[in-house]
N, C-alpha and C positions, 0 to 999 in steps of 0.2 A: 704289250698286253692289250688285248683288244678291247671294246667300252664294255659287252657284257661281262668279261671275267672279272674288270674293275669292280663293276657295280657288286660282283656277285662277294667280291670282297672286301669291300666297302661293309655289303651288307653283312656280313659274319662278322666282321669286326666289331659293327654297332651290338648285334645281339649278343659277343660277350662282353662287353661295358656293362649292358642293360643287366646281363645275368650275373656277374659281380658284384655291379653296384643290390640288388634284389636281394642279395644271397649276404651284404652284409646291413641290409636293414634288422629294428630289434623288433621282435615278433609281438605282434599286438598283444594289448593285455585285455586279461579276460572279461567282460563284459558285469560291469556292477550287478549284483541281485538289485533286482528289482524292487522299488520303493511302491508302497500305497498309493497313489493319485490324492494330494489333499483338494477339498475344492475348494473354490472360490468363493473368498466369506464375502456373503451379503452386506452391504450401510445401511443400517434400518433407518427411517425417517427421523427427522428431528425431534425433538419433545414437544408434546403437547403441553405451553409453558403458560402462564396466566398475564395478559396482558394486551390491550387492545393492537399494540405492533409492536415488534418487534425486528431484532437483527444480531445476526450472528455473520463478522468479519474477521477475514484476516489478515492480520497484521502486514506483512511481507507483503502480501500482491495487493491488497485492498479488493479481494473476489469475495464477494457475497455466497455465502456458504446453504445461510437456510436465513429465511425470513418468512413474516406474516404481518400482510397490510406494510410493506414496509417505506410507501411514498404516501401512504392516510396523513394528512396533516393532522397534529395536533397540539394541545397546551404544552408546553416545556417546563412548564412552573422554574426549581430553579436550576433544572439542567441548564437554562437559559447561560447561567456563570461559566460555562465550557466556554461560550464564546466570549465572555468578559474577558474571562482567562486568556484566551487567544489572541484579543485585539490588545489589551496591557502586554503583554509579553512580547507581540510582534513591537508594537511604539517605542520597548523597553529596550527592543535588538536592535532598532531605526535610529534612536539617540535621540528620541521627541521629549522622553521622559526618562526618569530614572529609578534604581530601588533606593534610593537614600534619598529621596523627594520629600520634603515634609509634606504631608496632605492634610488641607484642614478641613474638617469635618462640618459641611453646613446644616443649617435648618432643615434644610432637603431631605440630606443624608438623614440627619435625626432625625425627624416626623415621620418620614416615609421609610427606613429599614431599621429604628431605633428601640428599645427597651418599649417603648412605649405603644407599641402596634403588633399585630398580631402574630407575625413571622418572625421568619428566624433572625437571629443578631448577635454581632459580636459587643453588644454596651459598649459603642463608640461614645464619647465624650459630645454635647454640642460646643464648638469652636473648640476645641483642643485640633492637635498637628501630629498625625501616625506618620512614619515611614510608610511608605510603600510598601514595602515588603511585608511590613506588618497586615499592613489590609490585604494580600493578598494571602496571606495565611489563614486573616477571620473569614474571607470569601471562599475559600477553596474547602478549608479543613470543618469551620464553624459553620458556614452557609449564609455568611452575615452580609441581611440585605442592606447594611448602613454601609457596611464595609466595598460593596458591589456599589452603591450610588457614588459613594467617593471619589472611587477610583475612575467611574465616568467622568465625575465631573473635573477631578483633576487631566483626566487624558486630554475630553477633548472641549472642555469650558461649561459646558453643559448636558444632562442627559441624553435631552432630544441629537444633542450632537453627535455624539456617543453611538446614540441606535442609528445613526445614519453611517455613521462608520464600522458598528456589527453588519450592516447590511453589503458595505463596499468588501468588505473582508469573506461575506459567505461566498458573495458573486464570483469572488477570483478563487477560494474551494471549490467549487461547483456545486455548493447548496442551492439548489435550483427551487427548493419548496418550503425556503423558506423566510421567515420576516421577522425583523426585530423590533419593539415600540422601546424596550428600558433594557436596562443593566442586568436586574434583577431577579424576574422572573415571575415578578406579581402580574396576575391578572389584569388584561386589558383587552381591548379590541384588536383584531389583526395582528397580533402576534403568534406566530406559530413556527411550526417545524415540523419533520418528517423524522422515522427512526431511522430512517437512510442517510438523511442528512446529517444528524448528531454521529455517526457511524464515521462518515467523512471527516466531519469536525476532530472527534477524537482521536482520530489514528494522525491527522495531521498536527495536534498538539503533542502530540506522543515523537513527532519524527521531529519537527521545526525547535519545538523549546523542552528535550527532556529534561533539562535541570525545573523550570519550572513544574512538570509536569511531576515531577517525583515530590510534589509539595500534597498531591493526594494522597499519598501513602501514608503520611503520618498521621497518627490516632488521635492526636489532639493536642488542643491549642491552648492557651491561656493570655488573656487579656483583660484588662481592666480587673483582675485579680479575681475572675472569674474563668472557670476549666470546664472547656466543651469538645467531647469526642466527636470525631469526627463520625459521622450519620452511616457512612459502608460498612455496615455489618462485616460485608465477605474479607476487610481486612483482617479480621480476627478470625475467621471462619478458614481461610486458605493462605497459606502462607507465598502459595504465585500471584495471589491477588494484590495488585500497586495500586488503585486508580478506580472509577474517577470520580463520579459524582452523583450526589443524589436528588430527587426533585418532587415536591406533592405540596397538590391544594387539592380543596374538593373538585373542583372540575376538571383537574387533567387527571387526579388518581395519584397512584404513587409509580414514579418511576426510577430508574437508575441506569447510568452509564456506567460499565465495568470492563477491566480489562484486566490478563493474568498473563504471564510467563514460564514458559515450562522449557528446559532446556534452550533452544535457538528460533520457538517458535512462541507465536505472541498471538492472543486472540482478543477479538473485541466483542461485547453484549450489548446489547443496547435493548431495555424491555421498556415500553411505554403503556401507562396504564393498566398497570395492575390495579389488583384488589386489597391491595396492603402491604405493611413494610419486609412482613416476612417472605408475600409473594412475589415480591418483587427481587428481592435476593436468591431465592430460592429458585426460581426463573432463570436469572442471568446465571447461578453458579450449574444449573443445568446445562444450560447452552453453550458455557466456554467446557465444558466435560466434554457433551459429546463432540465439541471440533478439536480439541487434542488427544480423543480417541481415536475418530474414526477419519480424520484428515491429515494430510503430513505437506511439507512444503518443497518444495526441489530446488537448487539454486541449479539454470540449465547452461546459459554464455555469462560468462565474465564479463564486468565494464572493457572498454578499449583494446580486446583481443580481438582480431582477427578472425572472421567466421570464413572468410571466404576472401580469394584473389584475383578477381576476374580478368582478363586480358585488358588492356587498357591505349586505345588507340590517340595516335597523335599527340602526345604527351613527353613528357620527360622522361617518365616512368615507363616500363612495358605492363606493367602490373596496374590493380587499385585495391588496396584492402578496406574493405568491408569489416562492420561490426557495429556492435551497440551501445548506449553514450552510458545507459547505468544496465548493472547485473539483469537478467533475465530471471526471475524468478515463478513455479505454478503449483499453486496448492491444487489437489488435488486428492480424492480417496483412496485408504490405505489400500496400496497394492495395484495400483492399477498406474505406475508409476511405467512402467515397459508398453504402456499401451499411447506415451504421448508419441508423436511424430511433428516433427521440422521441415519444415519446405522455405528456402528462399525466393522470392518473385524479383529479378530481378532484368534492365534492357540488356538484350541480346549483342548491343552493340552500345559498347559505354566511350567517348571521345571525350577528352581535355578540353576543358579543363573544370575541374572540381576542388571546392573550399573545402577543408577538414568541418566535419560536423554537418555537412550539407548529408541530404537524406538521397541514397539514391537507390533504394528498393525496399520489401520490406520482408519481416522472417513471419511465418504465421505458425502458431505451434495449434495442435487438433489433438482431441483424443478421439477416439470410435468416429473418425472423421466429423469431430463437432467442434465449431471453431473454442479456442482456450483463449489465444492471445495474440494480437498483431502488433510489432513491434518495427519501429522504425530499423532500416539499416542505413548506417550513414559513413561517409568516407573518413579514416580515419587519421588522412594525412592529409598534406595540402597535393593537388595533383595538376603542374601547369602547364601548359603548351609545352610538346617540345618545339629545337629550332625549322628551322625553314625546310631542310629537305626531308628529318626525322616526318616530319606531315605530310608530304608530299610524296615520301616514300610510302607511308602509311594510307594518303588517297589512293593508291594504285594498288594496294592488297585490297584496300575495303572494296574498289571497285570491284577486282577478280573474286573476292568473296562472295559481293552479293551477284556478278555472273552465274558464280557454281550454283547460290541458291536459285536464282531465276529457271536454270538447267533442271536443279532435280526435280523444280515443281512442276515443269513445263513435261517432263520424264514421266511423271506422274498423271 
C-alpha cells in the first residue's frame, strides 16, 4: 500500500472514532433561565461612636477593621488592670507566683485602693492574707484598686516594680505607645496608652491565658461580705458579650474594653473617652455589630500543609515542601471573599541544605491588588546534603540550566 493510501486510511479511520465517539456524547442541557443580576452590597462606614479613640479588631487576624485617633495617647484610668491582668497571669504560667499564694494586703494597698479613698475597691482588709485568686477576682470583676496594688506588690516586691514589669511586658506585645507608672490606673504623670495598644493587649489576653480571661464574664463578686457587679453593662446587655473591662476618672472620661463571640468569629472594641457610662457601652456594642455584620473571616492555608514542592537541588530530597508554621487566616468584607488572590515569591534556584522551620520565601495574599498579608513560608522538613555524586550530578544540571538560561536571554 503506498504512503498516500495509508495516510488516506489512517485518516478515515480517525474521523469514524471521532464520529462514534461525538455521536455517543449526552446532548447538552438546556441553558438555565436567566437569573436577575443581584449587586454588589455596599460596607457603609463605621458608626459615628462617642469617644475620643477608638478601635474596632479582630480577633483571628488581629486587622484593624475601623478606627478613630486610634495611636492618640491617652489616660487608661482603669483599663490600666488589662495589663495587671496580663503580667499576674503570665508570672502565674512562669511558676514565679501562684493562685493559692496567701497575699497580704499592706498599708499601701489600703490607703491607696482601699474603702477609704475615692475609687473603686474590693474592702480588702489592712494586714489580712487573700488568695490570689481572690484578688484577681476583686481586680477584674469589682475594679478593686486595693486588690490591683496587692497583686503588684506581691508579683514583684513592689509597685514601682511592678510598672517596670507592665512596661517589659508591653515592649514584647508591641505596645509601642505606651507606659505604665502603677497597677491601678489612678492618675499620675506619664502614664498612658493608646486604643490601639489596649486592642493588642486584649486579644493577646484573650489567646495566652483564656481561663483567666473568662474571669470578666462574670457579673459579680462578693467579698468581705460585701456584693459588687461587675461595671460591663454589655454582659447583661448581649449574651456574645464575655469581656473585658471598664475604666473612668474625670480626666481620661469613661472608657471600656469589650469583646463578643458570635459563632467562630470574635470581635474586639476598644472606645476611649467617651462622654459617660451609657456611651461608652453604647459605642463599643455599636462597633462589635457592625464588624459581625458586615466583616467575615476566611481561614485560607492550614498550619504545616504543604503549599508548594519546589524542585530541590543537591540534597537528599529532589523535592522541598513549603508552608506555613500557624493557619493563614483574612478578615475581610462580606462578599468580597473571591476577590482575595495568593502569590508565592519564592528563589528560583533552592540548594541544600535547609532546617525545618527555616523561612525560605514568602506567600503575600492582595485583594483589588492591595497588599492583605505577608506571611512567611518556611521548610517544613529538615532538607540535607545529598551524597557526593547526588551534588555533583546536580552541579552539572544546574550548570546546563543556567547555560539554557544564559541562551534564551542572549536569544532575546
Amino acid at each position: 500500500m503506498s504512503f498516500v493510501r495509508r495516510t488516506l486510511v489512517a485518516f478515515a479511520a480517525t474521523a469514524l472514532v471521532a464520529g462514534a465517539a461525538l455521536a455517543q456524547q449526552v446532548p447538552p442541557r438546556p441553558s438555565p433561565v436567566p437569573r436577575p443580576v443581584v449587586p454588589e452590597a455596599p460596607v457603609p462606614p463605621p458608626p459615628d461612636v462617642d469617644g475620643k479613640a477608638w478601635v474596632l479588631m479582630d480577633y483571628a487576624t488581629g486587622q484593624i477593621l475601623a478606627s478613630k485617633e486610634p495611636d492618640l495617647r491617652v489616660e487608661p484610668a482603669s483599663i490600666t488592670k488589662i495589663m495587671t491582668d496580663y503580667v499576674v497571669s503570665a508570672e502565674v504560667a512562669n511558676g514565679r507566683i501562684h493562685m493559692t499564694d496567701p497575699v497580704t494586703i499592706s498599708e499601701h494597698a489600703w490607703r491607696g485602693g482601699g474603702a477609704g479613698t475615692d475609687g473603686s475597691t474590693s474592702f480588702m482588709k489592712l494586714g489580712s492574707q487573700v488568695p490570689l485568686k481572690d484578688l484577681l477576682y476583686g481586680m477584674i470583676i469589682q475594679s478593686g484598686n486595693d486588690a490591683a496594688i496587692a497583686l503588684a506588690e506581691h508579683t514583684a516586691g513592689s509597685e514601682d516594680s511592678f510598672a517596670n514589669l507592665m512596661n517589659a511586658y508591653a515592649k514584647q506585645l508591641g505596645m509601642v505607645n505606651s507606659n505604665f507608672e502603677n497597677a491601678s490606673g489612678y492618675p499620675i504623670a506619664n502614664h498612658y496608652t493608646t486604643a490601639h495598644d489596649i486592642a493588642i493587649l486584649s486579644r493577646a489576653l484573650i489567646h495566652d491565658f483564656p481561663d483567666d480571661y473568662a474571669i470578666s464574664a462574670i457579673k459579680q463578686f462578693e467579698w468581705n461580705g460585701i456584693k459588687q457587679g461587675n461595671r460591663n453593662t454589655l454582659l447583661w446587655r448581649d449574651p456574645s458579650v464575655d469581656g473585658i473591662k471598664t475604666g473612668h476618672t474625670a480626666a481620661a472620661g469613661y472608657c471600656l474594653a469589650a469583646s463578643a463571640k458570635q459563632g467562630d468569629s470574635r470581635m474586639i472594641a476598644i472606645v476611649m473617652g467617651a462622654s459617660s457610662e451609657k456611651a461608652r457601652a453604647d459605642s463599643a456594642m455599636a462597633l462589635l455589630n457592625y464588624g459581625f455584620r458586615f466583616y467575615e473571616t476566611h481561614k485560607l492555608y492550614e498550619a504545616g500543609k504543604p503549599l508548594a514542592t519546589p524542585r530541590l537541588w543537591k540534597g537528599e530530597s529532589k523535592t522541598l515542601p513549603l508552608g506555613v508554621t500557624d493557619a493563614v487566616q483574612v478578615t475581610v468584607k462580606r462578599g468580597q471573599y473571591d476577590k482575595l488572590k495568593a502569590t508565592m515569591d519564592v528563589p528560583a534556584t533552592l540548594i541544600a541544605p535547609f532546617k525545618k522551620g527555616q523561612q525560605v520565601g514568602t506567600l503575600r495574599i492582595t485583594l483589588d491588588g492591595q497588599p492583605v498579608q505577608s506571611v512567611p513560608l518556611v521548610a517544613l522538613a529538615d532538607a540535607p546534603q545529598g551524597g557526593f555524586f547526588s551534588r555533583l550530578w546536580d552541579s552539572i544540571l544546574l550548570w546546563f540550566h543556567g547555560s539554557d538560561k544564559k541562551a534564551d536571554a542572549d536569544a532575546k
